[in-house]
Structure formats: structure tokens, C-alpha cells
N, CA, C and O atoms as CSV, one atom per row, in Angstrom:
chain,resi,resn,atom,element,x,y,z
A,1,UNK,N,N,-110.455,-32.770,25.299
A,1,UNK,CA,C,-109.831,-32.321,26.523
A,1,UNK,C,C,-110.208,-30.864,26.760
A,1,UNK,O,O,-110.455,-30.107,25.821
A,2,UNK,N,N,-110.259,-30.369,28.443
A,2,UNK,CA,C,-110.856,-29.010,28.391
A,2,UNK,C,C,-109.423,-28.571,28.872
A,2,UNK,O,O,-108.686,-29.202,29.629
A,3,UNK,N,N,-109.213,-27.500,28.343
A,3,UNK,CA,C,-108.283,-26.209,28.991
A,3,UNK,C,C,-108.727,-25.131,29.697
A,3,UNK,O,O,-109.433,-24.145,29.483
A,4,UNK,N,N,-107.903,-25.763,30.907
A,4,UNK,CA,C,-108.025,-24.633,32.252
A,4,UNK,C,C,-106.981,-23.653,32.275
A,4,UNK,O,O,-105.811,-24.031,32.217
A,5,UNK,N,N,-107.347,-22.108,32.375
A,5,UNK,CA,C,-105.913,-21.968,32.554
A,5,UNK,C,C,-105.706,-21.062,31.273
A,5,UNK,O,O,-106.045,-21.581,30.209
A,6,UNK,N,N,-105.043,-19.393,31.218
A,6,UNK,CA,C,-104.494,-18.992,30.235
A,6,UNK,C,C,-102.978,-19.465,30.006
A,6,UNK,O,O,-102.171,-19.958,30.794
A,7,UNK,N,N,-102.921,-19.276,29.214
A,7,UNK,CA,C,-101.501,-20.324,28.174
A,7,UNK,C,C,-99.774,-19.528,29.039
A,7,UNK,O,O,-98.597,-19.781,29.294
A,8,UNK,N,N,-100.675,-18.646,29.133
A,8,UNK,CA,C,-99.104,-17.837,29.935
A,8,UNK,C,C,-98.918,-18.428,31.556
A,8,UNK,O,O,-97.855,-18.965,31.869
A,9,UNK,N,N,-99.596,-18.341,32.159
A,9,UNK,CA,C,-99.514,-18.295,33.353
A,9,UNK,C,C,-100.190,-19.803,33.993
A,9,UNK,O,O,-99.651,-20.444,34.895
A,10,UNK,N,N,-101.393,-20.168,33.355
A,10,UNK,CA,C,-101.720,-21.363,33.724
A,10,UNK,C,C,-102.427,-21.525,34.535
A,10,UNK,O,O,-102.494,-22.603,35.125
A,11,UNK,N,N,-103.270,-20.370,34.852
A,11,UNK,CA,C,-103.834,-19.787,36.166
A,11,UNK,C,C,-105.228,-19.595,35.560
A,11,UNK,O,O,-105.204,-19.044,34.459
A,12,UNK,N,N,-106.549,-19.956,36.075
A,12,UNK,CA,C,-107.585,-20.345,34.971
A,12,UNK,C,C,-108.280,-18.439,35.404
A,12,UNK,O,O,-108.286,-17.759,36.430
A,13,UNK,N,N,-108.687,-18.260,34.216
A,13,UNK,CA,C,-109.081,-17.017,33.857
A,13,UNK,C,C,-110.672,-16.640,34.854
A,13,UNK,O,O,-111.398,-17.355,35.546
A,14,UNK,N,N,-110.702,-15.099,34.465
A,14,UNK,CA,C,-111.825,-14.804,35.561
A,14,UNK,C,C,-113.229,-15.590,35.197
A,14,UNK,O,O,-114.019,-16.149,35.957
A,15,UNK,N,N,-113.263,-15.407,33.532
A,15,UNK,CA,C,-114.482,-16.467,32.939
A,15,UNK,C,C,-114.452,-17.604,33.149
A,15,UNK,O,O,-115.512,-18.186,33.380
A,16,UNK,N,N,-113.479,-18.159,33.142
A,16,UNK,CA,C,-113.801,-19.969,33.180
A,16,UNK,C,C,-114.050,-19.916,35.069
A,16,UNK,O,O,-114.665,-20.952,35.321
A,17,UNK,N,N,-113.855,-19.285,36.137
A,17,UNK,CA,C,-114.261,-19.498,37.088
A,17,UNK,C,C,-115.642,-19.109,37.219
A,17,UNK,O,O,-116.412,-19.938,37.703
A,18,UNK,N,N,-115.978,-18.247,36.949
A,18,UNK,CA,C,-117.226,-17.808,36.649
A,18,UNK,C,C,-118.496,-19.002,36.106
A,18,UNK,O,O,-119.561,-19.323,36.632
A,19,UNK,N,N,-117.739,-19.510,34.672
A,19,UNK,CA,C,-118.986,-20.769,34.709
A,19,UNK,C,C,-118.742,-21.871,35.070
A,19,UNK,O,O,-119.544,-22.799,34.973
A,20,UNK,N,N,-117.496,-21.972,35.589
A,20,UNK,CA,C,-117.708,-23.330,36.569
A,20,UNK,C,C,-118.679,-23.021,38.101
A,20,UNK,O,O,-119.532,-23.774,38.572
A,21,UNK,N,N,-118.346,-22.043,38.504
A,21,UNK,CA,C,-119.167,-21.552,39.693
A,21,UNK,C,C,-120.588,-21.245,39.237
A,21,UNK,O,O,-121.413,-21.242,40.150
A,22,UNK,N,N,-121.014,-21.003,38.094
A,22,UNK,CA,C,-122.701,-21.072,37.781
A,22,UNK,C,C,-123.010,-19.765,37.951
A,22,UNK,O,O,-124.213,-19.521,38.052
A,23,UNK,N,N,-121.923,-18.461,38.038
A,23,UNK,CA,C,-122.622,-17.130,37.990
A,23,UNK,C,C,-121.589,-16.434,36.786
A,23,UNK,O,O,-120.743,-16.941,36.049
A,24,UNK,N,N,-122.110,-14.958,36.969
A,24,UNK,CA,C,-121.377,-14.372,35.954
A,24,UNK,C,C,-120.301,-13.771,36.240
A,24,UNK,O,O,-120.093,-13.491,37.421
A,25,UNK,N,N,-119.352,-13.424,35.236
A,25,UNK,CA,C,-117.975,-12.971,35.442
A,25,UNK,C,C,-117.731,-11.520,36.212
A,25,UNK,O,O,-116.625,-11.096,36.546
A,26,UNK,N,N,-119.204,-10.741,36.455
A,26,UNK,CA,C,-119.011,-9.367,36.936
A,26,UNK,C,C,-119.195,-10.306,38.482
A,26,UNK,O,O,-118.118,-10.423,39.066
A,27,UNK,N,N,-120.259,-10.897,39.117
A,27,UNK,CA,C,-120.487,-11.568,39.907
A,27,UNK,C,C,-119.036,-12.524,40.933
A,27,UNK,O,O,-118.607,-12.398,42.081
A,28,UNK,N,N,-118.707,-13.384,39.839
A,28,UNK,CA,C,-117.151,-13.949,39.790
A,28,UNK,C,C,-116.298,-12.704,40.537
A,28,UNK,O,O,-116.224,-12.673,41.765
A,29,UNK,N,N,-115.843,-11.973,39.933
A,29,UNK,CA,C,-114.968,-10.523,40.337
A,29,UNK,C,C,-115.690,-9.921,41.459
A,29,UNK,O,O,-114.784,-9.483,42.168
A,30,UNK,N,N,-116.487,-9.727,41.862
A,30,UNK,CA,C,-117.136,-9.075,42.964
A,30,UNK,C,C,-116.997,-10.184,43.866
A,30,UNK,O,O,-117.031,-9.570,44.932
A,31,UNK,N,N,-116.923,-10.861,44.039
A,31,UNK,CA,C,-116.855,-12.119,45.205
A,31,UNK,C,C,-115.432,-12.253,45.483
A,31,UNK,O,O,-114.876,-12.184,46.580
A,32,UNK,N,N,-114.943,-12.447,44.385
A,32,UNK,CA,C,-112.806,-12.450,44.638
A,32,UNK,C,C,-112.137,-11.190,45.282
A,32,UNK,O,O,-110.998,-11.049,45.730
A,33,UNK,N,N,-113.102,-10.386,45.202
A,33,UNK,CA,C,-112.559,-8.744,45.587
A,33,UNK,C,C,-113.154,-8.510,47.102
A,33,UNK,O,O,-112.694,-7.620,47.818
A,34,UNK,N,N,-114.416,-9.547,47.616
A,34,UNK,CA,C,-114.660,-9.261,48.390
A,34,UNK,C,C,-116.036,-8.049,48.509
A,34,UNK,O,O,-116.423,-7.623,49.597
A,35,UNK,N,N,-116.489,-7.734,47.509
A,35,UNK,CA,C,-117.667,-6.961,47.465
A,35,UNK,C,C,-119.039,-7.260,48.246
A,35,UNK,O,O,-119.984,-7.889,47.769
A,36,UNK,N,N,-118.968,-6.565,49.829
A,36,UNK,CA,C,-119.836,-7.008,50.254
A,36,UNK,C,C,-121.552,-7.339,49.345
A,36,UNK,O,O,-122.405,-8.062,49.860
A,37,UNK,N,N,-121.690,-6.858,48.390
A,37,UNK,CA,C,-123.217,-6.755,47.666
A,37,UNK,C,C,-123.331,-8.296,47.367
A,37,UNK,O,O,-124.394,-8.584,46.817
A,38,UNK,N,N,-122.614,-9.188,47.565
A,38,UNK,CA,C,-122.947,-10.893,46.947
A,38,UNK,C,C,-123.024,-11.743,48.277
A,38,UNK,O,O,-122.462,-11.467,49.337
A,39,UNK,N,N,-123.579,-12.490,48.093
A,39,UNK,CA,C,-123.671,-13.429,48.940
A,39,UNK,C,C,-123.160,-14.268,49.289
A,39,UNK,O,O,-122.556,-14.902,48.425
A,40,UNK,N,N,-123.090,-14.749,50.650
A,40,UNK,CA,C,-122.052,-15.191,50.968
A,40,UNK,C,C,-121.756,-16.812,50.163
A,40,UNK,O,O,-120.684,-17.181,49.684
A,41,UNK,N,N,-122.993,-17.551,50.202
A,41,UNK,CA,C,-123.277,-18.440,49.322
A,41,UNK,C,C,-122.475,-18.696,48.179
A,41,UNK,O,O,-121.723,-19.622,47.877
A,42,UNK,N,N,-122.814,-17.670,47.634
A,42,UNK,CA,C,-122.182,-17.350,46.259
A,42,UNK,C,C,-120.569,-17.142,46.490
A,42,UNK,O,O,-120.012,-18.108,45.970
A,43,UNK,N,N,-119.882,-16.503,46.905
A,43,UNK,CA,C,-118.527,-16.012,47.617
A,43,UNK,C,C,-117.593,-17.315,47.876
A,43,UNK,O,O,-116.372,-17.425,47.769
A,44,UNK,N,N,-118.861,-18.537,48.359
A,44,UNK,CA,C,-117.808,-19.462,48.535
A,44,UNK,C,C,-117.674,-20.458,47.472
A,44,UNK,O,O,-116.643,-21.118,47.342
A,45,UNK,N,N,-119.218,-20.648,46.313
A,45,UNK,CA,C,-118.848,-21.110,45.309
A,45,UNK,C,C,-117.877,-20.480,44.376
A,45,UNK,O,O,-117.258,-21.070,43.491
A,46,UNK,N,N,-117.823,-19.438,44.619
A,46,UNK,CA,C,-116.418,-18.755,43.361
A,46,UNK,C,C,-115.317,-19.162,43.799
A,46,UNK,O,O,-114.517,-19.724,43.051
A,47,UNK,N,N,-115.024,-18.912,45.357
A,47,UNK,CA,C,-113.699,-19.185,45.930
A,47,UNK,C,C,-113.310,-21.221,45.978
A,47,UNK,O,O,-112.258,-21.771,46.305
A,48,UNK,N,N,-114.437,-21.762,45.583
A,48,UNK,CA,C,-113.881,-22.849,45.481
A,48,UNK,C,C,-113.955,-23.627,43.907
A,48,UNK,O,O,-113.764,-24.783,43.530
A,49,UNK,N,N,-114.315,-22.414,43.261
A,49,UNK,CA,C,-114.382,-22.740,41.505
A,49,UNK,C,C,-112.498,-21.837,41.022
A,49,UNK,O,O,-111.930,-21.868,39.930
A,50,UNK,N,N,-112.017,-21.133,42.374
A,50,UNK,CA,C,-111.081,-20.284,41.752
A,50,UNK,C,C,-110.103,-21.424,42.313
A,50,UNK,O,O,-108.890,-21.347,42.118
């Protein structure tokens, strides 16, 4: 079985969105924050891996 989700909150962490979305966790965070430098492409695979 996979665990999503830190144990406190249950709310899946910035890494596990990160490789479900296929980029990296600085990448991941720059897209959730809205950092124009990523693409939009990318922006919506994080937001639908988060």
C-alpha cells in the first residue's frame, strides 16, 4: 500500500506532489506559489498532482 499524506495532517507533502507530477520539488513549490518562471504546462500538472 502507498502512503499519501504526512501522518499529522494527512495532506500529501511537497515531495510526493512533486513526483507524482514528474518534476522536482523546487519546481513543485514554484508552481504552488505561483512563480511566474514555470510553465504554465507544468503549473497545471502540479496543481492537479496537489
Amino acid at each position: 500500500m502507498i502512503r499519501i499524506g504526512s501522518r499529522s495532517t494527512g495532506r500529501p507533502t511537497l515531495n510526493e506532489v512533486a513526483k507524482l507530477a514528474g518534476v522536482s520539488p523546487i519546481t513543485a513549490s514554484r508552481a504552488l506559489r505561483g512563480i511566474s518562471t514555470v510553465a504554465p504546462e507544468l503549473v497545471e500538472k502540479v496543481r492537479a498532482a496537489a
